[in-house]
Each structure stands twice: as structure tokens, then as C-alpha cells.
NUDO-639254 format. One line per 8 residues: number of its first residue (from 0); for each residue y negated, x negated, z of C-alpha. Coordinates in steps of 0.05 Angstrom, whole numbers, plus 5000, padded with zeros to 4 digits. Layout:
BEGIN
NUM	Y:X:Z  ...
***
This chain:
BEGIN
0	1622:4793:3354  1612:4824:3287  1559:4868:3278  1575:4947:3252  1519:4930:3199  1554:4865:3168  1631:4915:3166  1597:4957:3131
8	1567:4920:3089  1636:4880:3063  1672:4952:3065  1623:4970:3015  1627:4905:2978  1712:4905:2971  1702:4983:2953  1669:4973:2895
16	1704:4955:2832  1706:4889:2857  1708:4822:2832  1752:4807:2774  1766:4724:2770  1814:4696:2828  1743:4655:2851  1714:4725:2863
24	1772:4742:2892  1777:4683:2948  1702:4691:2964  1710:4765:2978  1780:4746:3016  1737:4691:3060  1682:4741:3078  1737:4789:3097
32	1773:4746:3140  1702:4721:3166  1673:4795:3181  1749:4808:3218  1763:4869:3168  1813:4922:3191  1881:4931:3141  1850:4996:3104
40	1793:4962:3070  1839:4905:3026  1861:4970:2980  1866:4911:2919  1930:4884:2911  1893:4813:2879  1847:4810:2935  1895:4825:2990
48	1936:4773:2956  1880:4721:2958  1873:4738:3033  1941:4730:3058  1942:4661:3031  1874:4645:3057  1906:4673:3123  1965:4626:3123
56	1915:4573:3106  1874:4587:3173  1923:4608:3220  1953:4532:3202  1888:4503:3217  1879:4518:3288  1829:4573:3280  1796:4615:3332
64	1831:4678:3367  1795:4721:3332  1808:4685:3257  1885:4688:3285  1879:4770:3298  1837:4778:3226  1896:4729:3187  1956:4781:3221
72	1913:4836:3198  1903:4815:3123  1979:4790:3128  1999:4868:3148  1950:4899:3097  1987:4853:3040  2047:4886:3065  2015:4958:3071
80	1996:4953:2990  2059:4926:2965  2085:4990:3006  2034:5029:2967  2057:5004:2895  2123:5013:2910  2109:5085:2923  2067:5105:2864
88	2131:5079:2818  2178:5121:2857  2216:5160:2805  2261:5214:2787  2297:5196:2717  2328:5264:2686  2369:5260:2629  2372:5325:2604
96	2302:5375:2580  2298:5451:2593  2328:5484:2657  2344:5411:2691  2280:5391:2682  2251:5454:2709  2299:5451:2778  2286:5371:2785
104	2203:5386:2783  2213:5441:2820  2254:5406:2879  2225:5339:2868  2148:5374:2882  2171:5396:2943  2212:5337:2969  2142:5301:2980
112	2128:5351:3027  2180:5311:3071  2173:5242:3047  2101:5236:3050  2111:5197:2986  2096:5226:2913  2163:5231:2875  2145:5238:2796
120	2195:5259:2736  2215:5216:2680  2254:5246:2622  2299:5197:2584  2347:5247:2545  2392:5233:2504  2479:5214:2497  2485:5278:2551
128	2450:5235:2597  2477:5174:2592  2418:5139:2573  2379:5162:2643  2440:5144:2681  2445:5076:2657  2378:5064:2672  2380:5078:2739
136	2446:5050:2756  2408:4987:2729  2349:4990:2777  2330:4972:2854  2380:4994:2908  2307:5016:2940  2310:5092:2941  2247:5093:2891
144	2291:5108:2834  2338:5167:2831  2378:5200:2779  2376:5282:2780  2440:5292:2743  2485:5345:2716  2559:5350:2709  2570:5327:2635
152	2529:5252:2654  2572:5233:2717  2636:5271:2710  2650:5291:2643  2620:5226:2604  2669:5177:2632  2732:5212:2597  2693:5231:2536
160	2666:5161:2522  2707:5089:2544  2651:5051:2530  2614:5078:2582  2561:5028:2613  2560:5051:2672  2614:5074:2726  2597:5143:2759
168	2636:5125:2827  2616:5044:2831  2545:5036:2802  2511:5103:2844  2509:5133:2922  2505:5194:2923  2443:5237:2955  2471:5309:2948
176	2489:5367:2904  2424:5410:2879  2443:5473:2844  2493:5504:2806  2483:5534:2731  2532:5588:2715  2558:5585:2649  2570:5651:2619
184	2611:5677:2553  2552:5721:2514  2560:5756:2454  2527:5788:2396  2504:5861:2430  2532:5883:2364  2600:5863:2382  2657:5920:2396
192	2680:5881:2461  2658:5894:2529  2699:5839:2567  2735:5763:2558  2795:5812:2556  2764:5861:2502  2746:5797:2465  2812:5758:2470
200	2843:5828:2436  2792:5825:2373  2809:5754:2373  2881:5758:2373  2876:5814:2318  2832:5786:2273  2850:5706:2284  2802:5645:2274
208	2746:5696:2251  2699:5700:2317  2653:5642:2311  2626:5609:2382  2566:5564:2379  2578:5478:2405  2516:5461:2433  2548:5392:2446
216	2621:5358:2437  2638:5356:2507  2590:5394:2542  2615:5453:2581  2606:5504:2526  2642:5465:2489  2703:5461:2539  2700:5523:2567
224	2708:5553:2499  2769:5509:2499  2802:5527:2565  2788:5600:2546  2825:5590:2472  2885:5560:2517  2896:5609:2570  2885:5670:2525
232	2932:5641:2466  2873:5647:2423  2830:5613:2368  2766:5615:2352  2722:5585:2303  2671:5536:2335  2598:5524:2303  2570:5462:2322
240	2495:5470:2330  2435:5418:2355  2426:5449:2422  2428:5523:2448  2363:5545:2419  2382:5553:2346  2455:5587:2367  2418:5634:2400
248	2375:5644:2335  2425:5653:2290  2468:5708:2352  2399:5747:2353  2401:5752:2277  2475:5771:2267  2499:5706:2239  2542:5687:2304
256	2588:5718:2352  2579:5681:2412  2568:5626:2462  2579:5600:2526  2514:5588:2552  2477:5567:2619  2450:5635:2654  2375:5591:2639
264	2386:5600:2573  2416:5661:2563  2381:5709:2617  2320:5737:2586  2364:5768:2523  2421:5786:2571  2370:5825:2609  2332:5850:2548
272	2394:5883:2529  2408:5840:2456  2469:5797:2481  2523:5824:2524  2554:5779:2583  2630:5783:2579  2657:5727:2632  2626:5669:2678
280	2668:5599:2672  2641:5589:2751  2685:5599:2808  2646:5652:2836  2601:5701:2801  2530:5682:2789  2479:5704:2835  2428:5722:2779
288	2484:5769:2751  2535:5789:2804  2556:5839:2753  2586:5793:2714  2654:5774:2721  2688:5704:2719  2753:5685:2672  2789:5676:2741
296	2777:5755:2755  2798:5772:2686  2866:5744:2690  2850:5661:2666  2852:5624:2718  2850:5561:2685  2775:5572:2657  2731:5549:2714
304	2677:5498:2707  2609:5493:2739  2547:5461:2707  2521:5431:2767  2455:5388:2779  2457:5333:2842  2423:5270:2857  2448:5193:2855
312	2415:5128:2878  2441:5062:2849  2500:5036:2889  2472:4989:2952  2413:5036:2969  2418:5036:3044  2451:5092:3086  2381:5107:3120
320	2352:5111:3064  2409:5153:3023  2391:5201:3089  2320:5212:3089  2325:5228:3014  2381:5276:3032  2337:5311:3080  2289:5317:3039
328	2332:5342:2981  2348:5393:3030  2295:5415:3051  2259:5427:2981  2326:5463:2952  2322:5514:3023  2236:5521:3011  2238:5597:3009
336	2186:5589:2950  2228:5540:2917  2285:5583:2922  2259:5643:2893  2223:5596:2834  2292:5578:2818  2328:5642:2817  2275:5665:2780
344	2293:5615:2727  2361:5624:2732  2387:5572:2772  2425:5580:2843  2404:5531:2902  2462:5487:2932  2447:5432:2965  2506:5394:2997
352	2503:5329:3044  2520:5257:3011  2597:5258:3032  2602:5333:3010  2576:5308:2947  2611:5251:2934  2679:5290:2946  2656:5334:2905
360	2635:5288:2849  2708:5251:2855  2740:5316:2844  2706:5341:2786  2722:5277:2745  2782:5274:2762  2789:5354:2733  2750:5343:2673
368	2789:5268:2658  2853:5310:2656  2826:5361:2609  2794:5315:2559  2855:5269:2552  2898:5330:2554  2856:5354:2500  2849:5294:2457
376	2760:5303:2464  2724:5248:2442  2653:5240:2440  2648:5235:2362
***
């Protein structure tokens, strides 16, 4: 029987920093396996490496009962660590900064409240997500590697660009739908228009001479101007601009019109009274301003389009697993703290199950396929 005096003496040996050369390693796995250590104490993945194959060595050997029980024991805690690396690389991978960012800490904080598992956020921005979504498309059907994702990455990137390397539908499962992000049509609070209607008057008596900022070819700005310019017989002169920040710059200071911006963006100088909301492009009015009307209300019924955030797992991840991270997903978008965190940042919680999703998903590039080709958009 081992004494409680020579455990704790090896627990306090293998706690230590421990020995670095695979020699070190195999002595400190043999006293292990000699002292009949329980599975919490081989916390180094070298050492509990070491062990298991002194185990195997053992067991083959015809060793006692109790070297048997202490070789299963070392086998399970080789298992237990690779468990606990996995879990420390588990990953969120978000393609876009700002307000996504913001929602996918925010919900993925909370989501280890149900996993029991840390889930961290990677940023890899860039080609309106693209990038982030072929990285993860690339990596382990495991569930440690998820995409948070808007709209423009998985439904409006396949039409824009054929080159695509990645397929929205074939190389992800989904997990669910997140939260919406109203777009809204904002204008200079100098402007004589109170309305998309007001606005589509001004526009249609002075032509081509209201400038609306592009914050990205193909990004919902970007097409909702469009959709607007169609169903109002309209045109109005787009400015392209490197992100929202410096349109909204250059509206503050008189030098544009307007923009169709995410409520994120746009809320503190819609509240502060400097930029007037005319029209939201969502199907129903945002909850941060239910004051606000959509195009559909207005009379354009053709000018809908959410900005959406969800989360994908590569294609193959398991359906258990695609369900425990939907329950958790869940769960952290319906936290009444979480909830009111996002609101306050002007984003609306809606999480969805996997098959609602993925519906959902099928729908919207379907929608969005039509109105690029229609359009003749390309991502140049």
C-alpha cells in the first residue's frame, strides 16, 4: 500500500516545473506509475505522454493488479489532457471589427457559462469576411472552431465574388442565428427632408446631387442604397469611403448627405440629435428606434435587407455537438444581462435553432444572388 507521505511527495515533485529532457520525463512517469498516482496529478502533456507508454509497456508485462489499475489511470489522464488542449484552442474566428466583434465577445463570454469550456475571439478581417470564413471552413469538424458571421461573408459574398474559396451551404453546419443589425437611411440633420419619401422628392428634383456614403462594394449600405434608387426611380451619387467612420466624419461636417448605416454605428449621433433617421432597410422596425420607419412602410417594398450575425461550424461537425453549441448560443443571446449589453450597443438578440438557421441562410443567398446578378455587382 502506498503511503499518504510518498503521494505527496511525487504530487509535489510532478507540480513543480518539472523535468524538461524525455529521461526526466520517464523517471518521473516510473515513480508515478510506481506511487499509483490518481489522473489529476499528470497536468504535463510530455510527462503524461511518457506515462501512457510506460503503461502499455507494463500492462504487457504481466504486472501486478495494482500496476494494471495505475497504467488505466495514466492511460485516462493522457486522454483527460489532450481534452484539456483541445479546449484552451477552442475559438471563435470573426471576420469583421466594431459592433460584430462587440456581440460575438459579448455572447461568446457567456456561452462558457454553459459549456464549461473557455471560448476566446480571434479577429481575421478582411475581403468582408472572407478571409475568417475560409479559415474555418478549413479547420477540424470538432466544434472548437466556429465562425461568428454576418450576412455579407455567407450570403452576399458568393454572388459578389466567383472565386470564392469556400462554399457557404457545403463547407459549414450551421449553429444558429445571433442578432440582427438594423440598417438605417441617416442624413445630414441639416437636410430639408424628414422621410425616405421627403428624400426621394429632393432627389427627384434636384437629380444625381445627394451624395450617400459606400462603406463597401457589396455590403448592405451599399445595396440598400441601390434597391432604394430602383424602387423610388431615383439616383443618387454614391461616395465610396474606407469604412463608416470617415462617412460619418465628413456627414457631421457638412460634406455628405447621407448613409445607410448599422443602428451600432449610427445611434449615438441619431440620439444626439446631429443626423436624422429617415427609413430602416429591416423588415420590421428596430427595437433601439421603433420610431423609425422601414422602406416597406413608406411605400418600397422592395428595400428590405437585414445585417444579421449567426454562427457556423465546418461541415462534418457532429449533430451533438452542432446542439450543445446551439444551446449554449442560446442561452448567452437570452442572458438578461447580455441582452440589455447588446441593446445598449445597438444590436437586437435573435437567436434561432440550426434548421431555422440554415433555412434562413438558404433564403438570403438565394435573395441577395438575384439582386447582385440582376444588378451587374462585382466585388471590384
Amino acid at each position: 500500500m502506498t503511503s499518504r507521505a510518498q503521494r505527496r511527495a511525487s504530487r509535489s515533485r510532478l507540480r513543480r516545473t518539472g523535468p524538461r529532457t524525455r529521461a526526466g520525463k520517464a523517471k518521473s512517469a516510473r515513480n508515478a506509475l510506481r506511487d499509483g498516482l490518481s489522473l489529476p496529478v499528470l497536468a504535463d502533456p510530455g510527462l503524461a505522454a511518457e506515462a501512457a507508454k510506460l503503461a502499455q509497456r507494463i500492462a504487457g508485462e504481466g504486472a501486478s493488479e495494482r500496476h494494471r489499475d495505475a497504467a488505466l489511470r495514466i492511460a485516462e489522464a493522457q486522454v483527460d489532457v489532450q481534452r484539456i488542449r483541445r479546449v484552451r484552442e477552442q475559438i471563435m474566428i470573426e471576420g469583421f471589427a466594431a459592433a460584430g466583434d462587440i456581440t460575438a465577445r459579448l455572447i461568446a463570454d457567456r456561452m462558457h457559462a454553459t459549456l464549461g469550456e473557455v471560448v476566446a475571439v480571434e479577429n481575421k478581417p478582411g475581403a468582408n469576411g472572407a478571409i475568417a470564413a475560409q479559415y474555418v471552413a478549413q479547420s477540424d469538424p470538432d466544434g472548437y472552431t466556429l465562425f461568428f458571421t454576418t450576412v455579407g461573408a455567407v450570403a452576399i459574398n458568393p454572388a459578389l465574388r466567383p472565386d470564392l474559396p469556400y462554399d457557404p451551404l457545403k463547407d459549414f453546419a450551421a449553429v444558429g442565428k445571433a442578432a440582427v443589425n438594423s440598417t438605417i437611411l441617416v442624413v445630414n440633420a441639416a437636410m430639408p427632408v424628414n422621410s425616405a419619401r421627403d428624400l426621394v422628392a429632393l432627389a427627384k428634383h434636384k437629380p444625381n446631387s445627394i451624395t450617400i456614403g459606400i462603406t463597401g462594394r457589396g455590403a448592405i449600405s451599399d445595396l440598400g442604397r441601390q434597391l432604394f434608387e430602383d424602387a423610388a426611380g431615383i439616383k443618387l451619387q454614391g461616395v465610396p469611403y474606407r469604412g463608416a467612420a470617415p462617412a460619418l466624419t465628413d456627414m457631421l461636417a457638412g460634406h455628405l448627405d447621407g448613409l445607410f448605416g448599422d443602428v451600432p454605428t449610427i445611434m449615438a449621433q441619431v440620439k444626439a440629435g446631429k443626423l436624422k433617421a429617415l427609413a430602416a432597410t429591416s423588415s420590421e422596425r428596430s427595437d433601439i428606434f421603433p420610431d423609425v420607419p422601414t422602406f416597406v412602410e413608406q411605400g418600397f417594398a422592395d428595400v428590405v435587407g437585414d445585417n444579421w450575425d449567426a454562427v457556423l461550424a465546418p461541415a462534418g461537425t457532429p449533430a451533438p455537438i452542432i446542439a450543445k453549441l446551439n444551446a449554449a448560443l442560446v442561452a448567452a443571446v437570452n442572458d438578461p444581462e447580455v441582452r440589455t449589453r447588446l441593446h445598449n450597443a445597438g444590436t437586437t438578440p435573435a437567436p434561432s435553432s440550426p434548421q431555422a438557421f440554415d433555412q434562413y441562410l438558404r433564403a438570403e443567398i438565394a435573395r441577395w444572388g438575384k439582386v447582385i446578378r440582376d444588378k451587374g455587382i462585382t466585388g471590384d
